[in-house]
C-alpha positions in Angstrom: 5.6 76.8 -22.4 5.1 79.2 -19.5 4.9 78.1 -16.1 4.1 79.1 -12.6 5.1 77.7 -9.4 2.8 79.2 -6.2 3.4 78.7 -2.5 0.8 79.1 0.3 1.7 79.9 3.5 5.4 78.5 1.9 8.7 79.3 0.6 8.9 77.7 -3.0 12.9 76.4 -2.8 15.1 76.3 -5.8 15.2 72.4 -5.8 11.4 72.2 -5.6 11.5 74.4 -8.6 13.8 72.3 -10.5 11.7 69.0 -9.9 8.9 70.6 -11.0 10.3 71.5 -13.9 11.1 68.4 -14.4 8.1 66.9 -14.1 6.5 69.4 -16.4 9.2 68.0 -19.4 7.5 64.8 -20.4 3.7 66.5 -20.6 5.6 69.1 -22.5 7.0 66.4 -24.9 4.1 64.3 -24.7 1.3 68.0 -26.0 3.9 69.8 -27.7 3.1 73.3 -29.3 -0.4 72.6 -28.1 0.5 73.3 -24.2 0.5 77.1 -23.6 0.9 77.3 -19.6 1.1 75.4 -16.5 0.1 76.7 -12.9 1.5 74.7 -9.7 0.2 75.7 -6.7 1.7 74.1 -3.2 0.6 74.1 0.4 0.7 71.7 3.6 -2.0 71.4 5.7 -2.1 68.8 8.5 1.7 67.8 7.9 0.7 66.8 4.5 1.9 68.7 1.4 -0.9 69.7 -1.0 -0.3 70.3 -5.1 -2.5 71.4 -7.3 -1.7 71.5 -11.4 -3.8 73.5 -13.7 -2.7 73.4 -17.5 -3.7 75.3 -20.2 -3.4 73.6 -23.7 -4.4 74.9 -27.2 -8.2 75.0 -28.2 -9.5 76.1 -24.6 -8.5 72.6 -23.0 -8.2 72.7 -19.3 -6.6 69.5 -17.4 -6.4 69.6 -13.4 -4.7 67.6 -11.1 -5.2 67.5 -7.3 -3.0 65.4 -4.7 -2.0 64.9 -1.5 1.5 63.5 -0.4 3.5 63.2 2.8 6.3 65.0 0.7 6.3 67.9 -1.6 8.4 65.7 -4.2 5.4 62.9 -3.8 2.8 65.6 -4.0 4.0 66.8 -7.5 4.5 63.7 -8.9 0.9 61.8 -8.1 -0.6 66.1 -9.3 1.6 65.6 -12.6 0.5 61.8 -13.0 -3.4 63.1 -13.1 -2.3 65.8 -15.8 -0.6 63.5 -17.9 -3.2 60.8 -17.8 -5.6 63.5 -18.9 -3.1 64.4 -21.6 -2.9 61.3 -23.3 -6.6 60.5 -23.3 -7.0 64.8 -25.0 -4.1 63.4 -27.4 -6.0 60.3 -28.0 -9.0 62.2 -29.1 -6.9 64.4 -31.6 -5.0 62.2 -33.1 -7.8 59.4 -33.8 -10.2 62.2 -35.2 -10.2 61.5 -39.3 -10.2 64.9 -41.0 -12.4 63.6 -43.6 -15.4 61.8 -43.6 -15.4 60.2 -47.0 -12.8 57.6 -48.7 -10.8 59.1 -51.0 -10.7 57.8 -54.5 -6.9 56.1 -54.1 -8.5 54.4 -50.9 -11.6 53.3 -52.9 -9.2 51.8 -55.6 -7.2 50.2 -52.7 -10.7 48.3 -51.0 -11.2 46.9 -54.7 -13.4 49.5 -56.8 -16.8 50.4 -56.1 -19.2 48.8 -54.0 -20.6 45.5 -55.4 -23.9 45.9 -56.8 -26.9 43.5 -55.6 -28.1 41.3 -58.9 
């Protein structure tokens, strides 16, 4: 996965790097080859650190996250928390879709034959 980390009006540090990279490991475990890229983008306004996660995943899925925190580290993790909620409910849908729509016949065997027959 390719990933971006984006400071406004701030110097991105080497261990605010590292956290968010981090961070970014579970969603990567959780969406696997369907993530393509993350974008982190950081600023403080008001003595309050802003963070903003945009993901890309596979299929033209876009997942957003937006928080505020009185920390940088606090910032990423309640942005990162949005993403991954979003990423379980996208993973959710995928992997409760049924490919097809009708029984096959070793599952109509399974259920007892064919339907019963109204006498």
């Amino acid at each position: 996965m390719q990933y971006t980390v984006t400071g406004r009006h701030m110097e991105i540090s080497s261990e605010l790097r590292q956290l968010v990279d981090g961070r970014l490991l579970p969603l990567e475990r959780l969406l696997g080859d369907a993530l393509v890229s993350a974008d982190m983008v950081m600023s403080t306004e008001q003595h309050q650190c802003v963070s903003e996660l945009a993901v890309h995943a596979r299929d033209q899925h876009r997942m957003r996250g937006l928080a505020e925190g009185p920390t940088c580290p606090a910032a990423v993790g309640a942005a990162v928390d949005k993403v991954m909620q979003q990423a379980q409910t996208l993973k959710g849908k995928r992997h409760g879709r049924r490919r097809d729509a009708a029984l096959s016949p070793t599952q109509t065997e399974r259920s007892g034959g064919a339907e019963p027959s109204a006498a």
